[in-house]
DSSP file (Angstrom, degrees, kcal/mol; ACC not computed):
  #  RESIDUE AA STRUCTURE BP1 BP2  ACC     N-H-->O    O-->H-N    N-H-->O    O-->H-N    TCO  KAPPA ALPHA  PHI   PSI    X-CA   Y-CA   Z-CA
    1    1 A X              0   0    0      0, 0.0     2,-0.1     0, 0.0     3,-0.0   0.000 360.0 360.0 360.0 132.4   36.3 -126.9  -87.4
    2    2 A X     >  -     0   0    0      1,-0.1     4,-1.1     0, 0.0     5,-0.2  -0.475 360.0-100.9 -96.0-178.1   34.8 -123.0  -86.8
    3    3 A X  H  > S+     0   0    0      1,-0.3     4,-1.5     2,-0.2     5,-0.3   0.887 113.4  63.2 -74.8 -37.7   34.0 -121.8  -83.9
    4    4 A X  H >> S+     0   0    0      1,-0.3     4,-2.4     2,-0.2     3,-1.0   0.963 107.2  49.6 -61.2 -37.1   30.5 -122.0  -83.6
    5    5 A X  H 3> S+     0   0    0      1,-0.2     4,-1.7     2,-0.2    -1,-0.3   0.820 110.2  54.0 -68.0  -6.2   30.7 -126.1  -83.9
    6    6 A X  H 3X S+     0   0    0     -4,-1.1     4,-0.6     1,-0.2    -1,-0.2   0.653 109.2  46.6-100.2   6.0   33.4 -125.9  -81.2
    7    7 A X  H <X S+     0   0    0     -4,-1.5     4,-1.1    -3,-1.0    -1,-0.2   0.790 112.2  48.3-106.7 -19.6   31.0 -123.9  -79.0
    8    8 A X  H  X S+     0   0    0     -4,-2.4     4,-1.7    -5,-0.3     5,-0.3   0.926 114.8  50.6 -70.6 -40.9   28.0 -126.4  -79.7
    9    9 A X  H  X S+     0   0    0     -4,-1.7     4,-1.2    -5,-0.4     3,-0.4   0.932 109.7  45.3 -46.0 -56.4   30.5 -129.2  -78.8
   10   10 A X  H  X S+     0   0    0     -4,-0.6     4,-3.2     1,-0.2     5,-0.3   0.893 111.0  54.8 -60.7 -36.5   31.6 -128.0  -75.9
   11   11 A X  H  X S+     0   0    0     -4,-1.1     4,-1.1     1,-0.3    -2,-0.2   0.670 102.3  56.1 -83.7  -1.3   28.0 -127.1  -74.9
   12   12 A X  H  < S+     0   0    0     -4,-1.7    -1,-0.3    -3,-0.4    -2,-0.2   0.790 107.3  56.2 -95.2 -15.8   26.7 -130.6  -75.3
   13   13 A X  H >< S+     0   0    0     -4,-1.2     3,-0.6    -5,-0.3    -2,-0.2   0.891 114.4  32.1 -39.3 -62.9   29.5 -131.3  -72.9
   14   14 A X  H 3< S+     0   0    0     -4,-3.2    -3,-0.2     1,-0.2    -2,-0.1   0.781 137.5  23.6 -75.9 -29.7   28.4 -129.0  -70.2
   15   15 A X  T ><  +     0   0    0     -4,-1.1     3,-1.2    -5,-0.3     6,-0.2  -0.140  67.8 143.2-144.5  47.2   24.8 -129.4  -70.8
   16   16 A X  T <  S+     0   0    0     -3,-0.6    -1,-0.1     1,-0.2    -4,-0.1   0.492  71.9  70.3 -50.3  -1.0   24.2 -132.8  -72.6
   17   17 A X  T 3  S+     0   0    0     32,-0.1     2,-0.4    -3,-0.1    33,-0.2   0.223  79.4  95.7-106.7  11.6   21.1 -133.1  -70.6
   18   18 A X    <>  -     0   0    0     -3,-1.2     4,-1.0    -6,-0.1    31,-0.1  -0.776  58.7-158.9 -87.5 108.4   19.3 -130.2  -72.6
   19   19 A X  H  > S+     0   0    0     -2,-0.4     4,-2.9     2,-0.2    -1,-0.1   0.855  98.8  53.7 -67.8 -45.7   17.1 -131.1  -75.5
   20   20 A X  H  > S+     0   0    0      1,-0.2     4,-0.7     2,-0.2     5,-0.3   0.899 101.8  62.2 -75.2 -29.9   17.5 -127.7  -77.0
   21   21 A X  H  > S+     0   0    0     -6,-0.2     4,-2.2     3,-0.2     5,-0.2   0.980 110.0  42.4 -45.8 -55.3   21.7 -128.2  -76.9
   22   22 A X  H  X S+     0   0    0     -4,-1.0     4,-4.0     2,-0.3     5,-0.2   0.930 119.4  41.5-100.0 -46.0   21.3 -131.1  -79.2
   23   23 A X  H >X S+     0   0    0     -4,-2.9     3,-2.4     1,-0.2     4,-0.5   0.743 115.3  52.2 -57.3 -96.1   18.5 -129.4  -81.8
   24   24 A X  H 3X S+     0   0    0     -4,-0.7     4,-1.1     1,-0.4    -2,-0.3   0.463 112.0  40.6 -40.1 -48.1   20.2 -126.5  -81.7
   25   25 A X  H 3X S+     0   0    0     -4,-2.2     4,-1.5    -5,-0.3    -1,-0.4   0.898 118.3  47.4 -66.6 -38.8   23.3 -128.3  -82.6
   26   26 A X  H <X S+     0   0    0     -4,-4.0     4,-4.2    -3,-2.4     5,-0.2   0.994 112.3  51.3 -56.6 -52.2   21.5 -130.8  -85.4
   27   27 A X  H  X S+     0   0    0     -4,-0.5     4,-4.5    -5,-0.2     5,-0.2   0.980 106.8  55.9 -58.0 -30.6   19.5 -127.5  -87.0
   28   28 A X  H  X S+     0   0    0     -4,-1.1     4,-2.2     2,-0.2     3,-0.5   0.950 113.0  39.9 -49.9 -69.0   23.3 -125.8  -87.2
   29   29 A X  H  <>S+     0   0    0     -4,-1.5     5,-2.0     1,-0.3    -1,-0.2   0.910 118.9  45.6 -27.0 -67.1   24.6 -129.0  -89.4
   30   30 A X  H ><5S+     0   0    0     -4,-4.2     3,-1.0     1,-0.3    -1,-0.3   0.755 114.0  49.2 -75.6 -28.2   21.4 -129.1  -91.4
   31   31 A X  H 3<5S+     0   0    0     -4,-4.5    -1,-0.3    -3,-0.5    -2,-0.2   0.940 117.7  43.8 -41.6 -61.6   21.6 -125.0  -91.8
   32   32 A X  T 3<5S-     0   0    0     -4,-2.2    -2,-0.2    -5,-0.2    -1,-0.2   0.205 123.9-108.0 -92.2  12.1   25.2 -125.5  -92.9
   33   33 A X  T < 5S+     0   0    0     -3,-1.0     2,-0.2    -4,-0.2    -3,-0.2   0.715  78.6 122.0  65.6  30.1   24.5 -128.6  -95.2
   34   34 A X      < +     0   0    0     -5,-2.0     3,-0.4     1,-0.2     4,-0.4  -0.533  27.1 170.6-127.3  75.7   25.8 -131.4  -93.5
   35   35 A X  S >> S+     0   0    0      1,-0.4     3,-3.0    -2,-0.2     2,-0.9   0.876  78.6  55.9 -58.3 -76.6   22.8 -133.8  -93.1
   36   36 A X  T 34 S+     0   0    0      2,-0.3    -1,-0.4     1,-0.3     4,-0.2   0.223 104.2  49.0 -43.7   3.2   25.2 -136.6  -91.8
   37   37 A X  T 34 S+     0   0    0     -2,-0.9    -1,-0.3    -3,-0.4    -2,-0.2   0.578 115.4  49.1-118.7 -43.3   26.7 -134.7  -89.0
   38   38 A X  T X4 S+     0   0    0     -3,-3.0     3,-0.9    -4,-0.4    -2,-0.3   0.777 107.4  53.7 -64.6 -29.2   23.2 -133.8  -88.0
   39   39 A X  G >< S+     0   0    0     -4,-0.7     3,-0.9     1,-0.3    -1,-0.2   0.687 102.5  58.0 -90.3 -26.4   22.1 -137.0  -88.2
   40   40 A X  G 3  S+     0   0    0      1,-0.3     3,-0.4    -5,-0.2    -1,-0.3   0.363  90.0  63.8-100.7  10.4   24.5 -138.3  -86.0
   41   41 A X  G <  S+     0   0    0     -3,-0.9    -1,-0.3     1,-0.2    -2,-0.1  -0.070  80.6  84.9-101.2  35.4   24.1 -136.5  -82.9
   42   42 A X  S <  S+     0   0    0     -3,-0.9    -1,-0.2     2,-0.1    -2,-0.2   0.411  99.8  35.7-119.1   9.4   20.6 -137.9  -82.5
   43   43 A X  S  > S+     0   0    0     -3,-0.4     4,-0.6     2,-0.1    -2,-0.1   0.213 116.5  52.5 -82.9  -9.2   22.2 -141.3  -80.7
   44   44 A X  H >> S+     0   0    0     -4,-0.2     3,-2.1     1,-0.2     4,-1.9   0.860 107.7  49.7 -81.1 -40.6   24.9 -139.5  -79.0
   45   45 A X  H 3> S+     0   0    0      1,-0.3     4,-3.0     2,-0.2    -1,-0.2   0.850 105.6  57.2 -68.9 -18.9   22.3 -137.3  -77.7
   46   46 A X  H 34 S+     0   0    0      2,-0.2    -1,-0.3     1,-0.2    -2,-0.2   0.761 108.9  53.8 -57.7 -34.9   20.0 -140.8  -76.4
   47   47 A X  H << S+     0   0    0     -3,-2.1    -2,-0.2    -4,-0.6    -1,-0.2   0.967 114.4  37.2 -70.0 -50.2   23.3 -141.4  -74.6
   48   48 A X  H  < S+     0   0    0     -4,-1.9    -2,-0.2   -30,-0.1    -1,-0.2   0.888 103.2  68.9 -75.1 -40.8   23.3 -138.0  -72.9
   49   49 A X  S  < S-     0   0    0     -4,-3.0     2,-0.1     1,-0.1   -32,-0.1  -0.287  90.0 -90.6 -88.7 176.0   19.5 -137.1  -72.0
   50   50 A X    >   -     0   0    0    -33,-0.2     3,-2.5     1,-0.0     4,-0.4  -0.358  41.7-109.7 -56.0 132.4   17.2 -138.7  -69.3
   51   51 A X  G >  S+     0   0    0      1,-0.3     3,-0.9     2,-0.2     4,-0.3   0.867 120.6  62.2 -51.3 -30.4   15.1 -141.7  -70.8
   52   52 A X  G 3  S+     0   0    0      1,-0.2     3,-0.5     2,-0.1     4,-0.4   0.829  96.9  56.3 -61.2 -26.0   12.1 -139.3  -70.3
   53   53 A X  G <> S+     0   0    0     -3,-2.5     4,-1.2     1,-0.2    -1,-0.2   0.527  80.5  96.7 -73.4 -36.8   13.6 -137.0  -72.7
   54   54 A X  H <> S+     0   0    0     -3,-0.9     4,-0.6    -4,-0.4    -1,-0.2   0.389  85.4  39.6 -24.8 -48.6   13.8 -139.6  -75.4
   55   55 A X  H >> S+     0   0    0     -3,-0.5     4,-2.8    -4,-0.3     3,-1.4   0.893 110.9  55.8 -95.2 -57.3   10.6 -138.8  -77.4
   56   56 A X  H 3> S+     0   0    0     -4,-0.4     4,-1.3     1,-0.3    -2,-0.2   0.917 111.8  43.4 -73.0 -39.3   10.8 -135.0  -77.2
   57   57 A X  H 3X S+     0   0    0     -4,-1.2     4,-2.1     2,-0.2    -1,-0.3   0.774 112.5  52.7 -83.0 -16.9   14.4 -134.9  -78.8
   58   58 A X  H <X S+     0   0    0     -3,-1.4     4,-1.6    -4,-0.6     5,-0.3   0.689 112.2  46.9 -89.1 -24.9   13.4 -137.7  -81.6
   59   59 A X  H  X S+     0   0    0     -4,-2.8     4,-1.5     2,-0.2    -2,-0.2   0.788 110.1  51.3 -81.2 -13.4   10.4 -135.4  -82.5
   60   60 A X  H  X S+     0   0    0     -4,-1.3     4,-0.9    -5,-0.5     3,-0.3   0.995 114.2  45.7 -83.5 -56.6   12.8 -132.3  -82.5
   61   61 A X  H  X S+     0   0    0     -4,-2.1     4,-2.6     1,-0.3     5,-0.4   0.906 116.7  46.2 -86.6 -56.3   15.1 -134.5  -85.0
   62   62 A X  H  X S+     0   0    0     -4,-1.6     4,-2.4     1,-0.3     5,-0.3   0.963 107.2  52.6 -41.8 -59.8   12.0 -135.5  -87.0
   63   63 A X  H  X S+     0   0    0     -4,-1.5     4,-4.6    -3,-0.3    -1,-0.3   0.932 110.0  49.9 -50.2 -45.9   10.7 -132.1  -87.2
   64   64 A X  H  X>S+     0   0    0     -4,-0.9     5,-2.0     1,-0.3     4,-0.9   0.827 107.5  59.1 -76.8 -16.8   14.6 -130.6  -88.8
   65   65 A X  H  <5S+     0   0    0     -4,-2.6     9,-0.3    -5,-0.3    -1,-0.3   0.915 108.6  39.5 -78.1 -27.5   14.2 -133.4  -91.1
   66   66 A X  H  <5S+     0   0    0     -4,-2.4    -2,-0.2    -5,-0.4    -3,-0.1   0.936 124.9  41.4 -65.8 -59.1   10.7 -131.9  -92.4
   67   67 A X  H  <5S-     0   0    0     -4,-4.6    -3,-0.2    -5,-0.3    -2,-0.2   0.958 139.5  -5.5 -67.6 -55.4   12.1 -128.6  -92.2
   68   68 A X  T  <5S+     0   0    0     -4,-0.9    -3,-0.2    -5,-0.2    -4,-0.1   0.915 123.6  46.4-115.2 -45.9   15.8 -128.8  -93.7
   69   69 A X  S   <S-     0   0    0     -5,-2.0     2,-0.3     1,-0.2    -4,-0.1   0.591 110.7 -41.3 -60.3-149.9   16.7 -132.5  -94.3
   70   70 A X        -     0   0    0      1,-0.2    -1,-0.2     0, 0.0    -2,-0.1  -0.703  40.4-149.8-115.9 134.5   14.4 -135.2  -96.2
   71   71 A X  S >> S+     0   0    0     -2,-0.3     4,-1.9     2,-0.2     3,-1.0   0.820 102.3  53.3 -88.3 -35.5   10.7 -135.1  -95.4
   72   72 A X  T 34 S+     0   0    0      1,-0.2    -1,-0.2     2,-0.2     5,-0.1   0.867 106.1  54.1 -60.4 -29.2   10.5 -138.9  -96.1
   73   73 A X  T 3> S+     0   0    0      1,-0.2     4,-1.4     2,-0.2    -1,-0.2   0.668 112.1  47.2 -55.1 -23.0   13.4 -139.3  -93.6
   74   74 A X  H <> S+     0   0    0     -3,-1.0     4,-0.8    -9,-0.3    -2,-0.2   0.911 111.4  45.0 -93.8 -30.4   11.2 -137.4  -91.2
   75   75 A X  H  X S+     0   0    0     -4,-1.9     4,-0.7     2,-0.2    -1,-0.2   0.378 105.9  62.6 -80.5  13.7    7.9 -139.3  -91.8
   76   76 A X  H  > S+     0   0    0     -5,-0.2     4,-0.8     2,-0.1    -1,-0.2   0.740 109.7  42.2-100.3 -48.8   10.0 -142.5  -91.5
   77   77 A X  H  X S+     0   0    0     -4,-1.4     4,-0.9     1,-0.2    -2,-0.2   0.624 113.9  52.6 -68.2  -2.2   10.8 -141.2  -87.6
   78   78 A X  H  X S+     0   0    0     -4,-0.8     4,-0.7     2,-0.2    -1,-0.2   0.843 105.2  50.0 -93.9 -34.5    7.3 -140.1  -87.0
   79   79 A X  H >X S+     0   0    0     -4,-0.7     3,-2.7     2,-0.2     4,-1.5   0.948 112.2  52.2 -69.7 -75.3    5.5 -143.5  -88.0
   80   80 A X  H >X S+     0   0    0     -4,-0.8     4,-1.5     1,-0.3     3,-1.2   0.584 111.1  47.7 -39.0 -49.3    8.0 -145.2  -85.7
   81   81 A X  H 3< S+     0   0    0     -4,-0.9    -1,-0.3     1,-0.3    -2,-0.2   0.547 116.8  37.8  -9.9 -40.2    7.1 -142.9  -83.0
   82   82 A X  H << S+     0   0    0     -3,-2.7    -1,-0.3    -4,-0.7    -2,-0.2   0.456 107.3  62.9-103.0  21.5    3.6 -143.1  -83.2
   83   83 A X  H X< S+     0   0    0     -4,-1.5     3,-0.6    -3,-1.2    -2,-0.2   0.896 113.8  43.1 -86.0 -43.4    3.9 -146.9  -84.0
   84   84 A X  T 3< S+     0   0    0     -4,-1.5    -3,-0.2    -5,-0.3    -2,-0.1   0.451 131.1  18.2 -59.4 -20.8    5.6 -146.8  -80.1
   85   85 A X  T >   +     0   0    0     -5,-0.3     3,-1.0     1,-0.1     2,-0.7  -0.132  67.4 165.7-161.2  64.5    3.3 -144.6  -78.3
   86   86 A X  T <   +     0   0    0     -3,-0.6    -1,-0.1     1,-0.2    -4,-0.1  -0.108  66.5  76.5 -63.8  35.4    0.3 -144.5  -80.5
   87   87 A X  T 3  S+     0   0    0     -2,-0.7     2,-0.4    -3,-0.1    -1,-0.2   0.530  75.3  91.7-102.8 -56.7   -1.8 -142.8  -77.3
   88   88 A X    X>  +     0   0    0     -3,-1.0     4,-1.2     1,-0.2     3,-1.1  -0.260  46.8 174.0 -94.3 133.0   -0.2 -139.6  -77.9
   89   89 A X  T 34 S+     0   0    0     -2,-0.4     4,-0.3     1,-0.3    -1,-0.2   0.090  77.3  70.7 -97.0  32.6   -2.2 -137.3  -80.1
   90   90 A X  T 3> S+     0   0    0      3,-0.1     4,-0.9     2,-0.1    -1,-0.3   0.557 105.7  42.2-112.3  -9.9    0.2 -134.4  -79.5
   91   91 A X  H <> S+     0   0    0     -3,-1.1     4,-1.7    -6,-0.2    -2,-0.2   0.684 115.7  48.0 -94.3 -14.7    2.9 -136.5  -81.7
   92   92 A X  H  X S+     0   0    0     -4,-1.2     4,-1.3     2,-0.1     5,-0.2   0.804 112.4  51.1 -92.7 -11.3    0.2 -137.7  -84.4
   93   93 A X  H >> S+     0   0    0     -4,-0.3     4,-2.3     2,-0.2     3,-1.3   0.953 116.2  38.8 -65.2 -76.9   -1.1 -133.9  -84.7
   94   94 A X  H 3X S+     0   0    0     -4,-0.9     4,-1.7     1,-0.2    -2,-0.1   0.833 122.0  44.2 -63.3 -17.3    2.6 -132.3  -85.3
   95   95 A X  H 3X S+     0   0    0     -4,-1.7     4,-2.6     2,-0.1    -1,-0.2   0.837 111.2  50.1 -83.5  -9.7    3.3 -135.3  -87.4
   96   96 A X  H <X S+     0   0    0     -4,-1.3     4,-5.6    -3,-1.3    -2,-0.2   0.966 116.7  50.7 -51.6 -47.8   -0.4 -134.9  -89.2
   97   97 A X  H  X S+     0   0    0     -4,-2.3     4,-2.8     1,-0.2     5,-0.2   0.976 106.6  47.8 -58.3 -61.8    0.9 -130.9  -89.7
   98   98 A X  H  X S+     0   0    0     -4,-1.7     4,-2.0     2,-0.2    -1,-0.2   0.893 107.7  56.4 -60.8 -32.7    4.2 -131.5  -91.1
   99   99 A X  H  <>S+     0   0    0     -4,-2.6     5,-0.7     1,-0.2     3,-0.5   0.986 109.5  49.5 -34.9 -76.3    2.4 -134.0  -93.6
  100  100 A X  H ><5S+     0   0    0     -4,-5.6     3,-2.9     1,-0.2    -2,-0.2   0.903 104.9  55.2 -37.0 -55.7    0.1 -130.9  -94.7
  101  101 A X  H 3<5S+     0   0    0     -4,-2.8    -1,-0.2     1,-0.3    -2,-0.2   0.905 100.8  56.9 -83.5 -19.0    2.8 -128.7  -95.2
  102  102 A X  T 3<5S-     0   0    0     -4,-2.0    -1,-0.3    -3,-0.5    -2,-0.2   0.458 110.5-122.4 -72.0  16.7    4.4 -131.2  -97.6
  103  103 A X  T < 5 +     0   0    0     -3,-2.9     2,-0.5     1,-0.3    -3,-0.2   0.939  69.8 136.4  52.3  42.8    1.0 -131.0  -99.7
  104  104 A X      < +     0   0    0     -5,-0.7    -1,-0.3    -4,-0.2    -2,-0.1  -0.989  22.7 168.2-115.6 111.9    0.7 -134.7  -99.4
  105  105 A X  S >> S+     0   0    0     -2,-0.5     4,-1.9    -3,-0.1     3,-1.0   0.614  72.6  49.3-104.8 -27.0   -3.2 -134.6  -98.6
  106  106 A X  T 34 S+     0   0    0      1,-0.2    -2,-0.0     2,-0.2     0, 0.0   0.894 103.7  58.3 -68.5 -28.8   -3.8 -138.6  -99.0
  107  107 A X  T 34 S+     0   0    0      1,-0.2    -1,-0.2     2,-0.2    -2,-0.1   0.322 106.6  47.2 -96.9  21.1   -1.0 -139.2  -96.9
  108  108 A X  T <4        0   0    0     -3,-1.0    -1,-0.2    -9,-0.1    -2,-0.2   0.698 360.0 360.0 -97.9 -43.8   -3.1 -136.9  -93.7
  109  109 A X     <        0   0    0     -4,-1.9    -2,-0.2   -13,-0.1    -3,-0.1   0.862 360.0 360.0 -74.7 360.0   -6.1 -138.9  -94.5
């Protein structure tokens, strides 16, 4: 283990109630090419935050799966998202966006 995971570890200790602690530890993994490591602090981190919290941190997980991970892994956590709170257009717009950037135009219509 280096030091930078043993300073995100510790800081999801002290401030597990932080959305940006837990992205900020998931992009580090997925930077450093260890999908699975990222992937698995997105139920410890359900454990840690406030139920309100819930949605914002599963669209931050979504989003590093567009960005560094597997984009189908990320559109598989956006339909379930908006299949659960199909009212909010601010999660089918950022997932509509990441769609576009993958040059998938059938799958925006």
């Amino acid at each position: 283990m280096n030091a930078a995971e043993d300073i995100y570890k510790r800081a999801t200790k002290k401030f597990g109630q932080r959305v940006e602690v837990w992205s900020a530890f998931a992009e580090f993994y997925f930077n450093r090419e260890d999908p699975e490591s990222a992937r698995a602090l997105l139920p410890r981190s359900m454990k840690s935050l406030p139920e309100s919290e819930h949605v914002k941190v599963i669209e931050r997980f979504a989003l590093l799966e567009f960005r560094l991970g597997e984009a189908e892994r990320g559109k598989t956590i956006y339909e379930g998202l908006v299949d659960k709170y199909p009212k909010k257009l601010n999660l089918w717009n950022s997932y509509i966006d990441q769609v576009g950037k993958q040059g998938d135009i059938q799958g925006v219509r």
